[in-house]
C-alpha positions in Angstrom: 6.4 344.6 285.6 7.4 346.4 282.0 5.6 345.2 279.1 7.9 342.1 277.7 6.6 343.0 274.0 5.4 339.0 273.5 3.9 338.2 270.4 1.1 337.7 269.5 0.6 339.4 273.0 2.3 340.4 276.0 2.8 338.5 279.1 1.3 341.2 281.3 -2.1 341.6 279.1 -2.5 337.9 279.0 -2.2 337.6 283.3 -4.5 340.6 283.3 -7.4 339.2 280.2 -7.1 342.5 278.2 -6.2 342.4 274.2 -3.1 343.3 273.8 -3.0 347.3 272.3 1.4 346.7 272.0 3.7 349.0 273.9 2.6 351.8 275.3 3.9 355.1 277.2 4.7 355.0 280.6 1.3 356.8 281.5 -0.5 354.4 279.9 0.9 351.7 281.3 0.3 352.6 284.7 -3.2 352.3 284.3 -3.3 348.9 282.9 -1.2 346.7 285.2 -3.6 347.5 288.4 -6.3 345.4 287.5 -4.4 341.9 288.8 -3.1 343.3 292.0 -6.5 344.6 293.0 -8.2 341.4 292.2 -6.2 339.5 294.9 -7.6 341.8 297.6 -11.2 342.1 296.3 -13.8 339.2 296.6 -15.4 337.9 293.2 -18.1 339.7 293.1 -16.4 342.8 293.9 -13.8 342.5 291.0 -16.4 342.3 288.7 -18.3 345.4 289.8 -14.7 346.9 289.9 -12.9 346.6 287.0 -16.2 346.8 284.6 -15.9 343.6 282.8 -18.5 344.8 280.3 -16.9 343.5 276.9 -17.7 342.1 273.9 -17.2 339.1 271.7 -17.0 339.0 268.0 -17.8 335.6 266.2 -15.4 333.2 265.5 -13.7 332.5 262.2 -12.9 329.0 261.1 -10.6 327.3 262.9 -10.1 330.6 265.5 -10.4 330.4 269.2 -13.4 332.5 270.4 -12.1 335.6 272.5 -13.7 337.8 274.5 -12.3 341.5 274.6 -12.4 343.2 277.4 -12.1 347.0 277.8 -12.2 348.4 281.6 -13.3 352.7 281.4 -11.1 355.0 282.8 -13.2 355.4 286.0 -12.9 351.7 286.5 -9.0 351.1 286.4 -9.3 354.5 288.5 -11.2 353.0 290.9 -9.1 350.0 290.8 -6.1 351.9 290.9 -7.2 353.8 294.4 -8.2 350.3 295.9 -4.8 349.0 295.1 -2.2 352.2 296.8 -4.8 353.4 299.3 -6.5 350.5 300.2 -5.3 348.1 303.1 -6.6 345.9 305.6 -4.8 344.9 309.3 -4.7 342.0 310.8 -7.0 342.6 312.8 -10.1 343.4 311.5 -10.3 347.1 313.0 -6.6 347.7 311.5 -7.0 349.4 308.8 -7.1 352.3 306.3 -10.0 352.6 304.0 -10.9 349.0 304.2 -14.6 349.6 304.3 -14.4 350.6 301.1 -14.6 347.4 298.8 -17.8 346.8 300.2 -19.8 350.0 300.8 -18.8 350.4 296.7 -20.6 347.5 295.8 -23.7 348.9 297.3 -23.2 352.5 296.1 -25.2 352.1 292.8 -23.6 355.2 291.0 -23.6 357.3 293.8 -21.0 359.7 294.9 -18.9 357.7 296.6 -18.4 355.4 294.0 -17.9 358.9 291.5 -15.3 360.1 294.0 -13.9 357.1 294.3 -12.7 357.1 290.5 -11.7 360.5 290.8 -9.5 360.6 293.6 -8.0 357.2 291.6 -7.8 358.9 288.4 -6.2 362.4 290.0 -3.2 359.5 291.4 -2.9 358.0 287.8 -2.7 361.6 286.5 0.1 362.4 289.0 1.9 358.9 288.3 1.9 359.3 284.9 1.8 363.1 284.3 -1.2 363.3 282.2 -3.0 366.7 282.0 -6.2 365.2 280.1 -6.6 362.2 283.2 -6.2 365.6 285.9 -9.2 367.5 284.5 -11.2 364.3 284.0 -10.3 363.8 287.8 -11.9 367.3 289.1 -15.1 366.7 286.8 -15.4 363.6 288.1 -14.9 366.1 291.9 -17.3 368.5 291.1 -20.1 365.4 289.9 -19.4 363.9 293.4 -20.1 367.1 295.0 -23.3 367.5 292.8 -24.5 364.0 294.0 -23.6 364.6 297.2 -25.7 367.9 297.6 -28.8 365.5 296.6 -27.9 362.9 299.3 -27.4 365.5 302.1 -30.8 366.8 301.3 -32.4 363.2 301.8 -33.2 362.3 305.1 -32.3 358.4 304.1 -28.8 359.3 302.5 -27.6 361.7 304.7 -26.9 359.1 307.5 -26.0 356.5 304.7 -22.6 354.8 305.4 -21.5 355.8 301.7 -22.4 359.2 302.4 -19.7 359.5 305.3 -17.2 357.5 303.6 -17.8 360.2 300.6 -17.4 363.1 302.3 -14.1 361.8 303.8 -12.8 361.1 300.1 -13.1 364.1 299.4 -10.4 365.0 301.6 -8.5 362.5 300.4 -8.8 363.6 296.6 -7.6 367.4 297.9 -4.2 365.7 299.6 -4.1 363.4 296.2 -4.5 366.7 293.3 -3.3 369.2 295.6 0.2 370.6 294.2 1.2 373.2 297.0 1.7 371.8 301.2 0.5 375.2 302.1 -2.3 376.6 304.6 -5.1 376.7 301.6 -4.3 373.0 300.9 -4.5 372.1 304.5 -8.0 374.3 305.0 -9.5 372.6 302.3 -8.6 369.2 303.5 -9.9 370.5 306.9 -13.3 371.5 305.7 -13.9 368.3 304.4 -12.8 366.6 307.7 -15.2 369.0 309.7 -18.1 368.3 307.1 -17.9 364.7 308.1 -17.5 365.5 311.9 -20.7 367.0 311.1 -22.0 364.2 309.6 -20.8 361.8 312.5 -23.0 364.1 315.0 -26.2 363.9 312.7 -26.3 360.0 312.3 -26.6 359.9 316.1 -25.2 356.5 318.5 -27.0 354.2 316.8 -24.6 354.4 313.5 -22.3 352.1 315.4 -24.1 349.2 314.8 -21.7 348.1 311.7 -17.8 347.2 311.6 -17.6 350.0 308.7 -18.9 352.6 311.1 -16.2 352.1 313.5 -13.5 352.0 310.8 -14.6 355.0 309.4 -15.0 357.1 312.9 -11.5 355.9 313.9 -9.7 356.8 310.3 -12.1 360.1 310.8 -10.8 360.7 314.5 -7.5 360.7 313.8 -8.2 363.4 311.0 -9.8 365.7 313.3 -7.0 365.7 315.8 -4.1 366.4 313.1 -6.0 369.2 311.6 -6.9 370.5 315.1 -3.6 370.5 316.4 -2.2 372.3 312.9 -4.2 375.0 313.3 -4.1 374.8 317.4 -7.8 375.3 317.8 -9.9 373.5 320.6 -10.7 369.4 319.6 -14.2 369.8 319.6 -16.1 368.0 323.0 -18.3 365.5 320.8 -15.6 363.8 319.6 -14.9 362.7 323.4 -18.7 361.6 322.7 -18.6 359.9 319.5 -15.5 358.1 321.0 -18.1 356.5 323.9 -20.7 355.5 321.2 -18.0 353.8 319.2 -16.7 351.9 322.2 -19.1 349.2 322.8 -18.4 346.9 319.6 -14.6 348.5 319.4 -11.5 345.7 319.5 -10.4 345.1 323.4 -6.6 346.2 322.0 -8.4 349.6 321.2 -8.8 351.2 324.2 -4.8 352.4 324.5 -6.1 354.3 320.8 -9.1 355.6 322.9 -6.9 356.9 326.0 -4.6 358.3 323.3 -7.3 360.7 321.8 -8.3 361.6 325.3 -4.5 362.9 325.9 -5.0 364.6 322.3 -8.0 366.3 323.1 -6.2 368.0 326.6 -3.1 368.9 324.1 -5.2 371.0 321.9 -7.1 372.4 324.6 -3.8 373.8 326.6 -2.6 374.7 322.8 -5.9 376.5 322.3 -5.3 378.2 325.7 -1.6 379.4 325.1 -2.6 380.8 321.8 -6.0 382.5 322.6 -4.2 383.9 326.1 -0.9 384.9 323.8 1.4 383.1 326.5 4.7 383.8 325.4 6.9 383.0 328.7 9.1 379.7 327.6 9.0 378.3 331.0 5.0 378.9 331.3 4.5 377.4 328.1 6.9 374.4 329.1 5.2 374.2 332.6 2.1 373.5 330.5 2.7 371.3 327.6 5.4 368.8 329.4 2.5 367.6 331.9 0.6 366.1 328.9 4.1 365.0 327.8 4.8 364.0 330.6 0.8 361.6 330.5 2.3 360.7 327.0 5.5 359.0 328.3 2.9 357.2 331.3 0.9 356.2 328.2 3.7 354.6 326.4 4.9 352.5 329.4 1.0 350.8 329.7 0.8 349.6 326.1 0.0 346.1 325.6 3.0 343.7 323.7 0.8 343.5 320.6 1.8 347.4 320.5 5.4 346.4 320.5 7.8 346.8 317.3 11.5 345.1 316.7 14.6 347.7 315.8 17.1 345.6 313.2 20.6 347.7 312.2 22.2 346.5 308.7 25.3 344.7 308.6 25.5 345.9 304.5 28.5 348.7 304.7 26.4 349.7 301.7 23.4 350.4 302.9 21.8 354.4 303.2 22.6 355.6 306.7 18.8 356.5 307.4 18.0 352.5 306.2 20.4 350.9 308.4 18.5 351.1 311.4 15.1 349.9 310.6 12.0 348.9 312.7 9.3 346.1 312.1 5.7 346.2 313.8 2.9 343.9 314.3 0.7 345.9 311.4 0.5 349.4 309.6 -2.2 350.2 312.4 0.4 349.7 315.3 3.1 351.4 313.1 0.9 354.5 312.2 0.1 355.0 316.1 3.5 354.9 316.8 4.2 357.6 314.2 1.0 359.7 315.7 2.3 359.3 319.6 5.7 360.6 318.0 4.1 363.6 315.9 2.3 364.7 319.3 5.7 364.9 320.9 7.3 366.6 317.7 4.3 369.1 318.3 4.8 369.8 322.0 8.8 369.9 321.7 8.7 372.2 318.3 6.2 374.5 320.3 8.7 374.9 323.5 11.6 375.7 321.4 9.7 378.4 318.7 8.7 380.2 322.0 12.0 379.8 323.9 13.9 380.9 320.8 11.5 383.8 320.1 11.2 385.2 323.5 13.3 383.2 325.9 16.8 384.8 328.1 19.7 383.4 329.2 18.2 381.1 332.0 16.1 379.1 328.9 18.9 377.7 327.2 18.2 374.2 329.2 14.9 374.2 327.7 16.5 374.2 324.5 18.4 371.1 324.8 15.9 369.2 326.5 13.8 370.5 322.9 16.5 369.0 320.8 17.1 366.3 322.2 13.7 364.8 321.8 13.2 366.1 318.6 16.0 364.4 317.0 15.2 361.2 318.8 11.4 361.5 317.7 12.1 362.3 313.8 14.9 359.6 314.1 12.4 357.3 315.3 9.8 358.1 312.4 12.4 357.9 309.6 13.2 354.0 311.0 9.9 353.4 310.4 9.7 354.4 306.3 10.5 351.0 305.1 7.8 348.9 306.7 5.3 351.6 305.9 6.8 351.2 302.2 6.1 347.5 301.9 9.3 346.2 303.9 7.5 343.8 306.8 10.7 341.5 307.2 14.4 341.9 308.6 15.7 339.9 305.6 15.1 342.3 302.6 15.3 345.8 302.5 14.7 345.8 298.8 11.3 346.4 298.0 9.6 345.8 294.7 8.7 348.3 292.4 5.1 346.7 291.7 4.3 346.1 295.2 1.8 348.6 296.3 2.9 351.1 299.5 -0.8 352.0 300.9 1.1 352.5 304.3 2.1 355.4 302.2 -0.5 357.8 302.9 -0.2 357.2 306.4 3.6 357.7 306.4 3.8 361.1 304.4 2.4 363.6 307.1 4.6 362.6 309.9 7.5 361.9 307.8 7.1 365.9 306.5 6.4 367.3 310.1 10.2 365.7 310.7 11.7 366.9 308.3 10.5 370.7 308.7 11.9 370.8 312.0 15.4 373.0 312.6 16.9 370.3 314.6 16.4 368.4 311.6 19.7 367.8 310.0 20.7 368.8 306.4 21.4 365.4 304.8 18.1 363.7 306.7 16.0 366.5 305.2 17.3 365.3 301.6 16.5 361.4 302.4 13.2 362.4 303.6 12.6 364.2 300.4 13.8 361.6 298.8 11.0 359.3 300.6 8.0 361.4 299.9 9.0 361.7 296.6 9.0 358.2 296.1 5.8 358.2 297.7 4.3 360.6 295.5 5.7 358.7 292.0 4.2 355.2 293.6 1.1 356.3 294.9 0.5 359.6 292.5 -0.2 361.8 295.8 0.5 365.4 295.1 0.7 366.5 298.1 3.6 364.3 298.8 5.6 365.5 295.5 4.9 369.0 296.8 6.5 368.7 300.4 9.8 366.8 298.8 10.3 369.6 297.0 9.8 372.1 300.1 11.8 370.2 301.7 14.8 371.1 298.9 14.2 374.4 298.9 15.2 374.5 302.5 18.0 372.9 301.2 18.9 375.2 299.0 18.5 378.1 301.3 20.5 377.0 303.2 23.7 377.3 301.0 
């Protein structure tokens, strides 16, 4: 919603309670219209420890009304900011994506997760906007978090503290938020941040579970450990198997197929971890191997319960973007993001069959090559009909999507959407829509990351002309 430039103030400012300051840039303006959207999904009490409703009033004149001004900081409409793009909860109440977070903030009492909080919000709003003074605010607001988080490590209270956990985890979220390259550093730094809280996870023992949060924070943190595990091909380590059991007990009854899934993950990274640490380089050896999990993976997908299921719509608008005309819909960003993780699994296995039977496969190969494209296209097909309901679309009536409406299914989206369009098989045009896609993703959500694989993604492009 642009600023409609009402006088004496603007329609926006007046929904929101803030004096109206007059037009400003597009930077600025960013920040200021997230307040409203975040109230809606935040309890009373929590929009007022949010936003920082710490104004004051100046005395009436004669005949005036009394006003109160209001002036949020920069590390609340951060914060506010963060809730509002990476924020969502599922229907259910084990479905979603940072949705402990509201409430382990209200209990942080200026501690670090509250600190990083605000700066992985404020490194978004710096991104959105393309402010250089909001970026360095953003990493010293970092390096305080790390400061405060040293202190609560060191204190046998703190350290198994929800907020603790849930810190440590942002702080791999601030690195895929600021970070401006998709490279190997990026993804080691995000990785040591995920292994800090494994860490942390082993430390705070079985008896952590005894909380929703807990369980929303292992599950977000499980499926962290298995994508950085499987990028670098190393061994899943055996307590996760572990802190899976401990979890269990007070998990959903619909989460078990999630549970058998990380069990198949954990057997992928250890043949993985095998056929890089024995240098296996035969194609059909390597195949031999990795199809029987695939082969587990397609038995999985047959046993999944109907909540699992999704709906496929195709538009009848001649109009319409080729990659949008054939859309999905799913029960929830949870169901849809599970889908997109059993698909990335299978990109994984495929991609590694055809690297090894194009590097050091013969003549006899070649039908391990088609088999290798033809479930590669079908797989990053099958994530690209998914981009519109993780961008806000959850209806077969409407593809439009409004520009206001935030797209937490975003960060969710942006890694498997990337791993599809890196592949070879991948065609030329579908590379450019994806980029397309995470770019948007990285202009709506200010994630850097995301701004930096579009742009990888063109200069494939590119090189191929």
């Amino acid at each position: 919603m642009q600023c409609d430039e009402t006088k004496p103030a603007c329609s926006r400012c007046r929904m929101s309670g803030w004096m109206c300051p007059g037009y400003k840039s597009e930077a600025e303006l960013i920040f200021r219209h997230q307040t409203d959207s975040v109230r809606k999904k935040l309890q009373p009490s929590q929009v007022t420890m949010l936003c920082g409703l710490e104004g004051h009033s100046r005395s009436s004149l004669p005949g005036e009304v009394r006003v109160r001004e209001v002036f949020p900081s920069a590390v609340d409409r951060a914060t506010s900011f963060f809730i509002h793009q990476y924020v969502f909860q599922g229907q259910a109440s084990s479905h979603g994506n940072h949705d402990y977070l509201p409430a382990l903030l209200q209990e942080d009492n200026g501690g670090a997760l509250g600190t990083i909080t605000a700066a992985a919000g404020l490194a978004g709003l710096a991104n959105a906007g393309n402010a250089t003074t909001w970026r360095s605010e953003a990493y010293s607001l970092y390096g305080r978090a790390i400061c405060q988080l040293k202190i609560a490590l060191d204190d046998p209270v703190q350290v198994k503290a929800d907020q603790t956990l849930a810190a440590i985890m942002l702080m791999g979220t601030f690195e895929t938020i600021a970070s401006a390259h998709a490279d190997a550093d990026s993804m080691k730094s995000f990785g040591q941040h995920t292994v800090a809280a494994a860490r942390c996870i082993e430390l705070r023992g079985p008896f952590q579970f005894r909380n929703e949060a807990s369980v929303k924070m292992f599950l977000q943190l499980r499926h962290l450990i298995v994508m950085i595990y499987h990028q670098f091909q190393e061994h899943i380590p055996y307590a996760l198997e572990r802190w899976s059991s401990w979890a269990e007990p007070i998990q959903r009854k619909d989460g078990s197929p999630a549970n058998r899934f990380s069990e198949l993950n954990d057997r992928l990274a250890a043949v993985r971890a095998k056929i890089k640490r024995e240098s296996i380089c035969t194609p059909s050896v390597v195949a031999s191997l990795l199809l029987s999990i695939d082969n587990e993976l397609e038995s999985w997908r047959s046993t999944l319960p109907p909540s699992w299921g999704y709906r496929s719509y195709k538009s009848l608008n001649p109009s319409t973007d080729t990659y949008e005309s054939h859309y999905d819909v799913y029960s929830d960003l949870w169901v849809a993001s599970m889908w997109n993780d059993y698909r990335s699994v299978r990109l994984t296995i495929y991609e590694h069959i055809m690297s090894t039977t194009l590097k050091y496969g013969l003549e006899e190969d070649k039908e391990l090559l088609q088999i290798a494209t033809t479930v590669l296209r079908a797989m990053a097909n099958d994530v690209c009909r998914s981009v519109l309901f993780h961008l806000g679309h959850q209806s077969q009536t409407d593809i439009e999507i409004p520009d206001d409406v935030a797209i937490p299914g975003g960060y969710l989206l942006f890694g498997p959407l990337y791993l599809s369009g890196v592949l070879r098989t991948t065609p030329m045009a579908q590379k450019r829509w994806i980029a397309s896609k995470l770019r948007q993703i990285g202009v709506r959500m200010g994630l850097g990351l995301a701004f930096s694989m579009s742009e990888n993604l063109l200069r494939m492009d590119n090189n191929s002309l």
